[in-house]
N, C-alpha and C positions, 0 to 999 in steps of 0.2 A: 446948310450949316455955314456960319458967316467964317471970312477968312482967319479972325482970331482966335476961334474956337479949334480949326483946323489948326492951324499952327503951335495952341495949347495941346493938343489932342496927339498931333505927329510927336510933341517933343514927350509926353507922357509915353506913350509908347514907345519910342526912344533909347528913353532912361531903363525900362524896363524889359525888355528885350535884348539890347548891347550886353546887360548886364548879364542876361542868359546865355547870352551867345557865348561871352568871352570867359564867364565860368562854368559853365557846365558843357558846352557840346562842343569847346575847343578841339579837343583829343576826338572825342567819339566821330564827330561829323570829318575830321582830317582823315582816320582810319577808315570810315566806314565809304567814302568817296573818293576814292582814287584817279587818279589820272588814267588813260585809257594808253597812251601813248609812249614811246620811247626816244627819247633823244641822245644827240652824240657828247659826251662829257667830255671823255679825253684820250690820249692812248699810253698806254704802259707794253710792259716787257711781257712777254709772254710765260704763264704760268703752266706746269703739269694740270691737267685738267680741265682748262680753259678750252671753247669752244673754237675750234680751228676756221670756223665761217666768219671767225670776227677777227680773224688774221689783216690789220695794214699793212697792204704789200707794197706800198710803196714807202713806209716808214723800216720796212724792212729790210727792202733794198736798199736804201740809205746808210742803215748801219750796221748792215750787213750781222741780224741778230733778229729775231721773231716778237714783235708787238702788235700787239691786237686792240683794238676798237674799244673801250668801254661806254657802256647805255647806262643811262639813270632813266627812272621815268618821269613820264612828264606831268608835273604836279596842278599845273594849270586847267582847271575847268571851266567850262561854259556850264553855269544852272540858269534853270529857264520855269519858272511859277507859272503855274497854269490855274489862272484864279476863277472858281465859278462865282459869276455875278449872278443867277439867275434868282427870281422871285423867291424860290425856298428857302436860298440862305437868311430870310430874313425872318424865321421865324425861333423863338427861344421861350422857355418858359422858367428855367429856376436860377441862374446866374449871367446868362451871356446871351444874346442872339448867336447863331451860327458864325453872321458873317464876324462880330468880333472876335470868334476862337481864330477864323479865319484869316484875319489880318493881323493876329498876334503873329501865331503859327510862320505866316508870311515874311514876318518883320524877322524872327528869329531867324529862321532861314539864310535870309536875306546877308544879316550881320556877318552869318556864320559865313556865308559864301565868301566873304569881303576879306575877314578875317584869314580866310585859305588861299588870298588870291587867287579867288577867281571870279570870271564875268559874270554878272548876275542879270536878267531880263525877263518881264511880265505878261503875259498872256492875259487879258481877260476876256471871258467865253461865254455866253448865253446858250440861243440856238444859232446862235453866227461868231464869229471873233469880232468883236467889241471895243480892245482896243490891242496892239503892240507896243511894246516898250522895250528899245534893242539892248542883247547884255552891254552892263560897259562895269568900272568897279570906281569906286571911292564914294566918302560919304555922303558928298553931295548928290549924286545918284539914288543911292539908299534912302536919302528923305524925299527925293522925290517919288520914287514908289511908296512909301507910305506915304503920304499926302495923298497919290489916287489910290492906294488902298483903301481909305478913310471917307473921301470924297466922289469915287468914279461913280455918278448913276448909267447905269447899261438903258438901250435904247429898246430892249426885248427882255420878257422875263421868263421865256420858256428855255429850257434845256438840251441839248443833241450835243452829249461827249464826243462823235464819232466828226463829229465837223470840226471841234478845236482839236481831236488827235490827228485827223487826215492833216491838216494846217501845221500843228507840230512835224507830222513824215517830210510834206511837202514843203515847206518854209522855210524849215529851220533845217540847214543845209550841213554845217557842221554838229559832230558828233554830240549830246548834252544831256546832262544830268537834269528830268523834267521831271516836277513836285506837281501832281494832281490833286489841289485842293476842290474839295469838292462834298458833296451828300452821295453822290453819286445815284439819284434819284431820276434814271433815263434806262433803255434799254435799246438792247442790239447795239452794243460796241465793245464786242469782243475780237470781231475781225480786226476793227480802226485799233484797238487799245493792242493786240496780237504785232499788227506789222509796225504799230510807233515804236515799241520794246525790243523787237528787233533792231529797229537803225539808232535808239536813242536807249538811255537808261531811265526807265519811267518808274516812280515809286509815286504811290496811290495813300493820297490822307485822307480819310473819312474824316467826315463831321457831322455829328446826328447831336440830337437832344433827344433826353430821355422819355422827353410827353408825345415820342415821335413814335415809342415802342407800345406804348398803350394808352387807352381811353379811359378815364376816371367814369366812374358811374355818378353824372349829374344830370340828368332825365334828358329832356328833349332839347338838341343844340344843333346850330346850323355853323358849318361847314365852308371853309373858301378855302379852293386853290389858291394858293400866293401865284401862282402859273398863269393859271390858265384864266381864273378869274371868277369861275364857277361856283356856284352856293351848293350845299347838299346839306337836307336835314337826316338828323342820326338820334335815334334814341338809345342814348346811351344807359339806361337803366337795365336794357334788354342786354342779360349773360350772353346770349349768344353772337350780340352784335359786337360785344369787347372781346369776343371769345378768339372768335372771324380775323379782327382787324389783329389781333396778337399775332397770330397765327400766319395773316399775310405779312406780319416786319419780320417775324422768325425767317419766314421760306424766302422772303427778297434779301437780307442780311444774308444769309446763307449762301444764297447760289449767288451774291456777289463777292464774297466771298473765294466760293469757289473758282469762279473766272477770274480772278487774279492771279489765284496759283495757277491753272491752265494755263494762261497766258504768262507765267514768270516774272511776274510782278510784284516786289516788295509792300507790302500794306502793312496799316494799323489805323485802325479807328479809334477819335476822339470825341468823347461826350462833352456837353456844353458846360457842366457841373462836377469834370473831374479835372484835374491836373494833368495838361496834356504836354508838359514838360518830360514826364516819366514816360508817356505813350513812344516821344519821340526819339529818347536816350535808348527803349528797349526796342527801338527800331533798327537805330544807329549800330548799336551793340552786337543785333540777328545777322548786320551785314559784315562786321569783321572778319 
């Protein structure tokens, strides 16, 4: 993509996105991510029912009269986008490729974060970390994640969640709110996704298209991994053969699903051809 196109394309998405951010997930995304933290605001006189552990005793002794501590919390977060680049986000069939729900998704975010005052930083993941991009805030930041939203090609196109979550436990040292954008189309990273959730706040975005959930019956059609790179022929006229592959997106949708909640991980999955504005207001909203 030549640099004009990028720079047409950042500022399209831009326009579009800001204007999400700032009218619709203002409120939801402020309430629904909270500061983790508590700071010292100031000290007052002491009230009946106030916590005697928040006694300043040396404002105390001063004026010879009981004042205590008061905490606000601290509204400032670290969010940290954890982008899957791997070969399957590239594949869409009725409105969007994946990875453009993915760099919407992104960008909104993104705003939102900025909007809350807080640091915002980019993960991008294959089967290796790809690239780093440290939190910092304002908007000149912001356009430059999208621009590598837009432009980053990964150097691998195979998948392992459990290597960009070990890199999220181990890397990312301070406390953070981590968006897993992704298909989630890899397996055995329940342990890595278990102990991230623990030391961080990990919430999990699917992104699927719907020709991902079944086969049309068009006779005999070959088959590539976007991955791995692989051909396979499928006769798709055969009931049994669409019957099968239904069958395997139900049980894998399913049990990841399920390890999300095992593992206490806020989710919602986004289709390539629905409005994933609403996916992520009723995400916001479950976390109040």
């Amino acid at each position: 993509m030549e640099a004009t196109d990028i720079i047409k394309k950042v500022r399209q998405i831009e326009i579009k996105t800001r204007g999400l951010s700032s009218n619709i997930f203002a409120g939801e995304y402020h309430s629904a991510f909270k500061g983790r933290g508590m700071t010292f605001s100031e000290v007052r006189e002491y009230q009946y029912g106030d916590d005697i552990r928040n006694i300043d005793w040396n404002v105390t002794a001063r004026f010879n009269h009981p004042y205590i501590k008061v905490f606000e919390e601290e509204r400032e977060l670290t969010v940290l986008l954890m982008i899957d680049v791997s070969g399957s986000r590239e594949f869409g069939t009725s409105y969007k490729y994946k990875k453009n729900v993915i760099t919407e998704m992104a960008a909104v975010l993104a705003f939102s974060a900025i909007q809350n005052n807080d640091k915002i930083g980019v993960v991008f993941f294959s089967d290796r970390i790809e690239k780093f991009i440290p939190p910092k805030k304002g908007r000149k930041h912001i356009l430059h994640i999208i621009r590598e939203l837009i432009s980053f090609t990964p150097e691998h196109r195979e998948t392992n969640l459990s290597e960009a979550l070990k890199y999220l436990t181990n890397a990312i040292k301070k406390r953070c709110t981590a968006f897993i954008i992704s298909d989630f189309m890899d397996e055995n990273f329940e342990d890595a996704l278990k102990i991230a959730n623990q030391k961080h706040d990990v919430v999990a975005l699917k992104v699927y298209d719907k020709r991902e959930t079944e086969i049309p019956s068009i006779g005999l059609i070959k088959l590539k991994d976007a991955e791995s790179g692989q051909y396979q022929w499928a006769d798709t006229s055969n009931r049994a053969v669409r019957d099968a592959y239904s069958k395997w997106w139900r049980d894998t949708d399913a049990s990841t699903k399920t390890l999300f909640s095992k593992c206490g991980v806020d989710n919602v999955s986004v289709r390539t051809d629905e409005d994933y504005v609403k996916a992520l207001i009723a995400l916001f909203k479950k976390r109040i």
